[in-house]
C-alpha positions as CSV (number, residue, x, y, z in Angstrom):
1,X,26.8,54.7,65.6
2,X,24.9,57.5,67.4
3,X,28.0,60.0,69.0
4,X,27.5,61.6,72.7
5,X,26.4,64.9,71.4
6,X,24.2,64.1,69.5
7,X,21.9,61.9,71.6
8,X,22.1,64.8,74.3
9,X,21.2,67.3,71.7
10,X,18.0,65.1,70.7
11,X,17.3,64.7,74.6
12,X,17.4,68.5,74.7
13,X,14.7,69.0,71.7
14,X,12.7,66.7,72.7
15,X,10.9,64.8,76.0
16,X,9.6,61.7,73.9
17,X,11.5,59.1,75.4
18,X,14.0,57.5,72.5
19,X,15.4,54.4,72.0
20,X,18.3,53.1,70.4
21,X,18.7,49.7,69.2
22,X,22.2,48.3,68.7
23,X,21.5,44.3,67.8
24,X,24.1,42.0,67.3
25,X,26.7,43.9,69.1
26,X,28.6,41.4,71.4
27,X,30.5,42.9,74.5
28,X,32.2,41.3,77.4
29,X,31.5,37.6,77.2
30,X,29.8,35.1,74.5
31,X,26.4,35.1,74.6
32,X,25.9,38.7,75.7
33,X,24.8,41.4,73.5
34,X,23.9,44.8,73.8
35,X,20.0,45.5,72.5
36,X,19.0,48.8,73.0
37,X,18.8,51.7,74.9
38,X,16.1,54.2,76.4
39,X,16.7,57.8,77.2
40,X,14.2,58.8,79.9
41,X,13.6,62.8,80.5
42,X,14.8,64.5,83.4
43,X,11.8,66.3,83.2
44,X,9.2,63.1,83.7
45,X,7.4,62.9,86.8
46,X,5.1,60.6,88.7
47,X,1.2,59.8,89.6
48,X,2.0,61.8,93.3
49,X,-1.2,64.2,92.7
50,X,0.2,67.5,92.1
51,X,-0.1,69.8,88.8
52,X,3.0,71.0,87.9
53,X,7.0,69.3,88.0
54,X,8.5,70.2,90.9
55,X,12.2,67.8,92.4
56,X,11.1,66.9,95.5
57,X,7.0,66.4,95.1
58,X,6.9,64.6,91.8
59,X,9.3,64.6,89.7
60,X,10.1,60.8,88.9
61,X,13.3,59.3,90.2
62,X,14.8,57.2,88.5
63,X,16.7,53.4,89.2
64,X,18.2,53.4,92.3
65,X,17.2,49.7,92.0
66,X,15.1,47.7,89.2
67,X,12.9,44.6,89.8
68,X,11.0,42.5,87.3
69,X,8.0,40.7,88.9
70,X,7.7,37.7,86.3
71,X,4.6,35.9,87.4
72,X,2.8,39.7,87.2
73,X,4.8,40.5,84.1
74,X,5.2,44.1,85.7
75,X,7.9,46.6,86.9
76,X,9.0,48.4,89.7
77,X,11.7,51.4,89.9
78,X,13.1,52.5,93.3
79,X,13.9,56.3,93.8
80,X,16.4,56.5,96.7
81,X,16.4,59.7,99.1
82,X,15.0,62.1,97.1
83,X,16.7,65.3,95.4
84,X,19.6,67.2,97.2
85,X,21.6,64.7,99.3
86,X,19.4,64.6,102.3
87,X,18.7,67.8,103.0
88,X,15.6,68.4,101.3
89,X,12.0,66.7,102.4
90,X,10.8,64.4,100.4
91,X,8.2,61.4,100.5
92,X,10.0,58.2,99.5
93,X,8.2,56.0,97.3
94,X,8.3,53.2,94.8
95,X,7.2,53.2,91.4
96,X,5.0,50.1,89.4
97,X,5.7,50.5,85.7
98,X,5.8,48.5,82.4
99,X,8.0,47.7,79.6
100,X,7.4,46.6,76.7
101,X,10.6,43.9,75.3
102,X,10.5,42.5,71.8
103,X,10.7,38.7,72.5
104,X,13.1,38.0,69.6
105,X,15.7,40.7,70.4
106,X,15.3,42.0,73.3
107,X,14.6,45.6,72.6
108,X,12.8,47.5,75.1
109,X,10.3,50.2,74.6
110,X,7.5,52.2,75.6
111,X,7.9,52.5,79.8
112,X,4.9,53.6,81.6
113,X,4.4,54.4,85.1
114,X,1.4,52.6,86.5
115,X,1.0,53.0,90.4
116,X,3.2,55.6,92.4
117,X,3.6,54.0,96.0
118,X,4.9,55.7,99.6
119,X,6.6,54.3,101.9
120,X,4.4,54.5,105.0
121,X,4.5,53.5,109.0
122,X,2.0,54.1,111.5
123,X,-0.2,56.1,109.0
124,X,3.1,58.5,108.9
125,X,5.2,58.9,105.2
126,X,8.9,58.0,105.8
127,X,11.4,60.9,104.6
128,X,14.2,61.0,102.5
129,X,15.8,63.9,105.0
130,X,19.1,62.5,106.9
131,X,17.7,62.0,110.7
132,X,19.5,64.8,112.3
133,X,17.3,67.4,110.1
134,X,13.9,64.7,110.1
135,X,14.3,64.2,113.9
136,X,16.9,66.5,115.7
137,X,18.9,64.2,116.5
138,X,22.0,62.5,114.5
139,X,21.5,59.0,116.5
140,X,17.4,59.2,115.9
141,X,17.1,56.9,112.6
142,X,13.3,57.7,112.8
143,X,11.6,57.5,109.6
144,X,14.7,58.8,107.6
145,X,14.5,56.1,104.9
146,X,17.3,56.5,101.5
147,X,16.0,52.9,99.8
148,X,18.5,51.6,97.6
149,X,17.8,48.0,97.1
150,X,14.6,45.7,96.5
151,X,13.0,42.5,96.1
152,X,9.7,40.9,96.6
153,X,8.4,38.4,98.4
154,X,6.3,35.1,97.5
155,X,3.4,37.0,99.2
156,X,3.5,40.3,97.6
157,X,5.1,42.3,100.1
158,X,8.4,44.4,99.8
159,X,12.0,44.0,101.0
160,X,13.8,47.1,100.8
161,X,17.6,47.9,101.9
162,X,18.3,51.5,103.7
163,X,21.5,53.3,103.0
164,X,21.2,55.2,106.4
165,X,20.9,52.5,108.6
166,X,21.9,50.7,107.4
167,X,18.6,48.6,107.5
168,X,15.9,46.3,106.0
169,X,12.7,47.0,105.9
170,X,9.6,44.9,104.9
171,X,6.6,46.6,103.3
172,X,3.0,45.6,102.1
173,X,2.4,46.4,98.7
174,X,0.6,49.3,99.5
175,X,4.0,50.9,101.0
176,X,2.8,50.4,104.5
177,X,5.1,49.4,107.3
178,X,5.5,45.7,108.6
179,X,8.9,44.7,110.0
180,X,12.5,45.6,110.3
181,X,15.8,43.1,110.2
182,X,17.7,42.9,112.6
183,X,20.9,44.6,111.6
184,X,24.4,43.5,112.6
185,X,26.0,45.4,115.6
186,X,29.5,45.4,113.6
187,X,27.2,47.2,110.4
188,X,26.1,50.4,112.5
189,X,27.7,53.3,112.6
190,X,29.1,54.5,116.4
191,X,31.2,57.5,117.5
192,X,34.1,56.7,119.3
193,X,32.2,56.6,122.6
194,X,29.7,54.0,121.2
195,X,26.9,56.6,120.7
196,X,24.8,55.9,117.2
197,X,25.5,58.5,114.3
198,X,23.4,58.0,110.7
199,X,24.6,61.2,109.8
200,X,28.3,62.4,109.7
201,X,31.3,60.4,108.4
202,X,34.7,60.0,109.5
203,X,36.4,61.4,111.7
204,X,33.2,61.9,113.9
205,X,31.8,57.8,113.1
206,X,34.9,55.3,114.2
207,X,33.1,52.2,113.5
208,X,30.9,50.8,111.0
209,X,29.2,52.0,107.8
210,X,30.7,54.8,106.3
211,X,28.5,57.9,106.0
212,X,26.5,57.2,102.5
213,X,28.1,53.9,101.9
214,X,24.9,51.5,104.0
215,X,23.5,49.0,102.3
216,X,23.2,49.8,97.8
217,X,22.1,46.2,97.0
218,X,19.5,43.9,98.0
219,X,17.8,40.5,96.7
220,X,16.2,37.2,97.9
221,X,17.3,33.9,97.3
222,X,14.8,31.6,95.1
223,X,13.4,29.4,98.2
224,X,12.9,33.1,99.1
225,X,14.4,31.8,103.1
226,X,17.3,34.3,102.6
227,X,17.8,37.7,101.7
228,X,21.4,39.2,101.0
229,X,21.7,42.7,101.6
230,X,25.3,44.3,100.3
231,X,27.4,47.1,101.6
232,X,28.4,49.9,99.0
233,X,32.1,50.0,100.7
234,X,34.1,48.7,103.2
235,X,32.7,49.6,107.1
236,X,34.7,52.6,108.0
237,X,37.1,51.4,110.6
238,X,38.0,47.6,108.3
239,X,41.1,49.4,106.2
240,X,44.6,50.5,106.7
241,X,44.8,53.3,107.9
242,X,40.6,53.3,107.3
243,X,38.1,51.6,104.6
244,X,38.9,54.2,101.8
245,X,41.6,52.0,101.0
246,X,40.1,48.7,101.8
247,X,38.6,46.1,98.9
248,X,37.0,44.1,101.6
249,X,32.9,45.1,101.7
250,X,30.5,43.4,103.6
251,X,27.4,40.6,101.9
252,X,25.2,40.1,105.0
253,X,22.4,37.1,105.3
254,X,19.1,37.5,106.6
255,X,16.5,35.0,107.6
256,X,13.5,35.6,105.8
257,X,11.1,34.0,108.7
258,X,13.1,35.3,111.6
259,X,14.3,38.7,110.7
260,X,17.7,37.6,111.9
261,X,21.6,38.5,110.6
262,X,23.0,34.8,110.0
263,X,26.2,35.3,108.2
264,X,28.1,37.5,106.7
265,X,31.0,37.3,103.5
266,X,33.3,39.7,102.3
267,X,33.2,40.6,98.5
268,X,36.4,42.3,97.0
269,X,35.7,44.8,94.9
270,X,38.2,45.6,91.8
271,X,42.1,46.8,92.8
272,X,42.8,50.0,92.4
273,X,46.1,48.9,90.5
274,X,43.3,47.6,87.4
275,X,40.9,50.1,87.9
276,X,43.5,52.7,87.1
277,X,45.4,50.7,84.3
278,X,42.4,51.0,82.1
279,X,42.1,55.7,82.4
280,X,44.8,56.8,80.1
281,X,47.9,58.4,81.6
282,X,48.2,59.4,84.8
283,X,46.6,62.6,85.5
284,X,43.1,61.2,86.1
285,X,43.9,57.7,87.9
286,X,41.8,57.6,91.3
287,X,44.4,58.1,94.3
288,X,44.7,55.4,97.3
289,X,42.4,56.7,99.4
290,X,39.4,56.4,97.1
291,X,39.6,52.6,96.9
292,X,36.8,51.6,99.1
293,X,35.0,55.4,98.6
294,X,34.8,56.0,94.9
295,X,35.0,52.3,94.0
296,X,31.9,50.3,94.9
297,X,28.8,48.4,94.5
298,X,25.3,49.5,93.1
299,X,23.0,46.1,93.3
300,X,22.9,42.6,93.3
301,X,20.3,40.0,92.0
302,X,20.2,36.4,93.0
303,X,20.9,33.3,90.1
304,X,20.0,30.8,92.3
305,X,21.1,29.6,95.7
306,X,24.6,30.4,95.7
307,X,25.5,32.6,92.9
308,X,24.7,36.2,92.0
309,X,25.4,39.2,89.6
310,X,26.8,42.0,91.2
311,X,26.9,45.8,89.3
312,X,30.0,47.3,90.6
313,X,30.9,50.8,89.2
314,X,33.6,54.0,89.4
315,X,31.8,57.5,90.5
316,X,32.9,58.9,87.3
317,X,30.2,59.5,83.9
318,X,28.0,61.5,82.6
319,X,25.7,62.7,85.5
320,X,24.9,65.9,87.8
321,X,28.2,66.2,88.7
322,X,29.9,65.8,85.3
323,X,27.2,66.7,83.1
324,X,29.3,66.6,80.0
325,X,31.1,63.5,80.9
326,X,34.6,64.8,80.7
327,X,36.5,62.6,83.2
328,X,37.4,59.5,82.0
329,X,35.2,56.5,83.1
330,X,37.0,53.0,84.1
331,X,34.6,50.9,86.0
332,X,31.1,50.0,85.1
333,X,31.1,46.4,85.2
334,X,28.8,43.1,86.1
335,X,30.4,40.1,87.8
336,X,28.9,36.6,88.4
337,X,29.2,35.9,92.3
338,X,29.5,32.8,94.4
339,X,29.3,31.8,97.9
340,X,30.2,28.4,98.2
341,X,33.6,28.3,99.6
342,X,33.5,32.3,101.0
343,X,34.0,31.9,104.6
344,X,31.7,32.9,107.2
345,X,33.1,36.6,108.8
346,X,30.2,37.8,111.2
347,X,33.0,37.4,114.4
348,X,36.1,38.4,112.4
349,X,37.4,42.5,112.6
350,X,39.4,43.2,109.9
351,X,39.9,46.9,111.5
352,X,43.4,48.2,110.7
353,X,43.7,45.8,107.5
354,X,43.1,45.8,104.1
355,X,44.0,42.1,103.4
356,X,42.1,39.2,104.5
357,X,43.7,36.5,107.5
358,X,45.0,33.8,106.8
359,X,41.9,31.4,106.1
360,X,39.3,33.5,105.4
361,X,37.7,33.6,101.7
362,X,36.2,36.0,100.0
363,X,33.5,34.8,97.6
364,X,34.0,34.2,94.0
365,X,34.1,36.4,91.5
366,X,34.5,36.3,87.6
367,X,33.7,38.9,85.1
368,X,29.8,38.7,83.4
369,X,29.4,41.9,81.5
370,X,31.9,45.2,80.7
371,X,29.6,47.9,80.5
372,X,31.4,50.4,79.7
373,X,33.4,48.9,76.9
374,X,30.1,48.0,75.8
375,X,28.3,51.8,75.7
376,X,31.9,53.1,74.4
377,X,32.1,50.5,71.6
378,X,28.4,51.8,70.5
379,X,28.8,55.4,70.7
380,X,27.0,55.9,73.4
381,X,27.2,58.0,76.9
382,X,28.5,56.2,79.9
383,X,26.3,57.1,82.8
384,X,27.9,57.8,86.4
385,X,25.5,56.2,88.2
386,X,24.6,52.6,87.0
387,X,22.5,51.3,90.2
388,X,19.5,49.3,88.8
389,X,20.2,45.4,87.5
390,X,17.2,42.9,87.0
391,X,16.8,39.3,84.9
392,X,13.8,40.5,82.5
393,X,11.7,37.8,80.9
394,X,13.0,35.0,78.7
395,X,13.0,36.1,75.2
396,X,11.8,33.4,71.6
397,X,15.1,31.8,71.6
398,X,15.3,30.5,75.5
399,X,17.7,33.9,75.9
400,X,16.8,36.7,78.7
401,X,16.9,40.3,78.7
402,X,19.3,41.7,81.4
403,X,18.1,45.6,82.5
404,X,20.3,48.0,83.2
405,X,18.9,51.0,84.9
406,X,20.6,54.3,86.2
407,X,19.7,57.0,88.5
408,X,20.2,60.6,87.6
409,X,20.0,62.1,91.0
410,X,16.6,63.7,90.0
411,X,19.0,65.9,87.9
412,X,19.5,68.1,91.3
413,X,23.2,69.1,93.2
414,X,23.5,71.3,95.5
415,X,26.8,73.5,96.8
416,X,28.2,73.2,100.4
417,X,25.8,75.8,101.8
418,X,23.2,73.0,100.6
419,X,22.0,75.2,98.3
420,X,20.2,72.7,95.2
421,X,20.1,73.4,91.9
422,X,18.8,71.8,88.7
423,X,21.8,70.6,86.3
424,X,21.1,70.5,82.5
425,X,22.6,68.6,79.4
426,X,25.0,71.7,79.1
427,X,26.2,72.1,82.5
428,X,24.5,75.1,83.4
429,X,23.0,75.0,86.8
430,X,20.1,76.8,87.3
431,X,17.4,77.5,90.6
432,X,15.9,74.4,90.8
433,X,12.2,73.7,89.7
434,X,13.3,76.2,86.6
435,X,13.5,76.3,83.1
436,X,16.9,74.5,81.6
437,X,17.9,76.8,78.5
438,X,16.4,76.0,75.0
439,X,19.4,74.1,73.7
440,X,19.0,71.5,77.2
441,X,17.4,69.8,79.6
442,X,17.4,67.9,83.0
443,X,19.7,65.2,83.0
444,X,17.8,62.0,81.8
445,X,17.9,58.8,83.4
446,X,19.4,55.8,81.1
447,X,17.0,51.7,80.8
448,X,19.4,49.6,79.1
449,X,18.5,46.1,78.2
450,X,21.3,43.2,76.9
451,X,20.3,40.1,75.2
452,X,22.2,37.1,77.5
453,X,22.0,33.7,76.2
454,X,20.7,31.2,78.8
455,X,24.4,29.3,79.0
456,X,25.8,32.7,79.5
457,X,23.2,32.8,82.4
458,X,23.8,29.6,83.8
459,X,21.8,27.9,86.3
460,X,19.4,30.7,86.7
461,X,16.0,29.8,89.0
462,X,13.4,32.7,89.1
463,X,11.8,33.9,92.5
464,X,9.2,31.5,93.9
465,X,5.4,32.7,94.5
466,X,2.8,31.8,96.8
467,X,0.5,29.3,94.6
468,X,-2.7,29.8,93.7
469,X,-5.5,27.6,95.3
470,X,-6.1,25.3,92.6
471,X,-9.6,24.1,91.7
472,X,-8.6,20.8,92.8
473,X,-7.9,22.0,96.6
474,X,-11.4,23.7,96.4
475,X,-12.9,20.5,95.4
476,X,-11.7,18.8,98.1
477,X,-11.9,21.7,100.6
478,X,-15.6,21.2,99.7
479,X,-15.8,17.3,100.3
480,X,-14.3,17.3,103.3
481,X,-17.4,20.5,104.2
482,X,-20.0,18.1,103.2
483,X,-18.8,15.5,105.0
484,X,-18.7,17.5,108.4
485,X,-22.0,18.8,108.1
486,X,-23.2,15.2,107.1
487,X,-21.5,14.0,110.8
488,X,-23.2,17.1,112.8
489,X,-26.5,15.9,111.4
């Protein structure tokens, strides 16, 4: 069993990324075991051409989603906004990477960062600064981009979620610029005289998204027809007396080949009442207004048609803002999802509520994976921020790996003058883009992969691609040429 200190001591002597394997550990359900674990430096950064590691040029940023493209056997990592909340400029990209998984027991090893891609429109980068400081204007969404969520399409190109919208966006794989969705009216955020705000949060923003809470979670259905982009929290204004006390967050359906909003469910995150049974005592349990704030979703990844795992998580763990992972942690969990019998809420308010009308279902939800119990039961560090979940490939025995990835902020926080700093393993803060002292380093970012048996799974059907001409379409392609130019002649 490998304790908290010392894995953060070996992080602190050493960039080599490490892994720890943990076999045969079962956690959560039967069938689901934890495999190993990959400590990746605070200090790596990217391909972005630039000599030297600097936060917001190319140091790498870690997991604010996780995608594995099975028919390319590759990987791709999502950084979000960038270092410092918003406030600092910073070219969002995409990163390409490989893994190397042990096809018996899942172990993971060896991530390497093949292709750095930037988001692009018009020939102009997006930014991960909050639109008032990009464009002037608090109501100007511009080319503000935070991405939180992604998924690929049969062609190749990229569907990625917005926190500040919030939006979707569609991409080429070169990280150019194709399309948005069309988000729902209800979703964006409005001052009380209806004008748009991406920027503050309550009391300025009445309606919609709360400020920071857009859409964390993204993915497309197998027939790839749909995509399902998730709201971190309840819209601001859908709670009693506003969302921070609300369960009731928003799944929202896209059409693929129209760009449309066609439905939308409500998913209920944990209560309170369970979150706070499992922190010992009293002192530390979250208070009533933090329900639908500190409570809340990181990703979702389709199983098939109608169900889907969904990584729901507390704000509390081992991260910038608790770099020695003092407060207790209660939440960092995996349920299976399904939307069957969830009712259809795109014309229903649920302002000045926090339970659902009479009628109206929420979508299924049962318990897949505790993470936490998991980490704690191995000795390990539980991370704050747990946002990255993909299906990996199928391992020897018909089994998958399930990745876990988190994001570590880019190891940066900043104070309320906006001031950033760099945070290190023994919560000193220092100027950022310096030297953490000799006995630390940046915070790392966590890859976590758990063996799942294919019952455990369930009816799991992988993302479709666009086939291949075979050699018999060329064949025929060709006789039907021939036959042409024989009828011309």
């Amino acid at each position: 069993m490998i304790q908290i200190k010392h894995l953060l001591s070996a992080i602190g002597c050493s960039f080599i990324v490490s892994t720890l394997s943990i076999i045969g550990f079962t956690s959560s359900a039967h069938g689901i075991s934890l495999a190993s674990t990959l400590a990746l430096p605070g200090e790596s950064t990217d391909l972005f051409p630039f000599q030297g590691n600097s936060a917001n040029i190319n140091r790498l940023g870690y997991f604010s989603d996780l995608y594995y493209d099975r028919h390319n056997k590759v990987y791709y990592a999502l950084g979000d906004r960038g270092p410092g909340g918003g406030v600092i400029s910073y070219k969002t990209r995409l990163q390409k990477f490989t893994l190397d998984i042990n096809p018996n027991t899942g172990a993971i090893s060896n991530f390497k960062v093949l292709e750095t891609i930037l988001f692009t429109k018009d020939g102009e980068n997006f930014n991960g600064l909050n639109p008032e400081k990009l464009n002037g204007n608090p109501g100007n969404l511009g080319l503000s981009f935070d991405p939180e969520g992604f998924a690929i399409a049969p062609n190749g190109n990229f569907y990625i979620s917005d926190e500040y919208g919030p939006s979707v966006y569609e991409f080429k794989p070169d990280g150019s610029f194709v399309r948005a969705f069309a988000t729902p009216q209800n979703l964006l955020p409005k001052e009380a005289d209806g004008d748009l705000n991406f920027v503050d949060g309550r009391p300025t923003i009445t309606n919609g998204r709360q400020d920071n809470r857009g859409f964390e979670g993204l993915t497309l259905s197998p027939d790839a027809k749909k995509l399902y982009a998730l709201l971190q929290d309840p819209l601001v204004n859908e709670g009693s007396p506003d969302g921070r006390r609300s369960q009731n967050l928003r799944l929202v359906e896209f059409d693929t080949a129209t760009g449309q909003n066609t439905a939308q469910y409500i998913y209920e995150v944990e209560s309170l009442a369970s979150i706070n049974d499992r922190i010992p005592g009293t002192n530390d349990d979250f208070g009533p207004n933090s329900q639908g704030r500190n409570i809340g979703i990181s990703a979702i990844t389709a199983l098939n048609e109608r169900e889907f795992l969904v990584l729901e998580r507390d704000n509390r763990g081992f991260g910038v803002e608790d770099p020695l992972g003092e407060l207790p942690v209660s939440s960092k969990r995996v349920y299976k999802i399904n939307l069957t019998d969830a009712t259809d809420v795109s014309g229903i308010s649920l302002a000045g509520t926090n339970t659902l009308p009479t009628g109206i279902k929420s979508v299924s939800k049962t318990l897949f994976l505790d993470i936490a119990e998991s980490l704690k039961t191995a000795g390990q560090p539980i991370p704050e921020k747990f946002e990255g979940l993909a299906i990996g490939p199928q391992l020897s025995d018909g089994s998958y790996a399930l990745l876990l990835g988190t994001d570590n902020d880019f190891s940066v926080t900043q104070n309320d003058s906006d001031v950033q700093f760099d945070v290190c393993t023994n919560g000193v803060q220092v100027a950022i883009d310096s030297d953490c002292p000799n006995d630390s380093s940046l915070i790392p970012a966590y890859l976590y992969s758990f063996k799942v048996s294919s019952s455990e799974l369930g009816k799991f059907i992988p993302p479709q691609k666009v086939p291949e001409p075979t050699a018999t379409v060329g064949l025929v392609l060709l006789g039907l040429s021939s036959t042409l130019l024989k009828r011309r002649k």
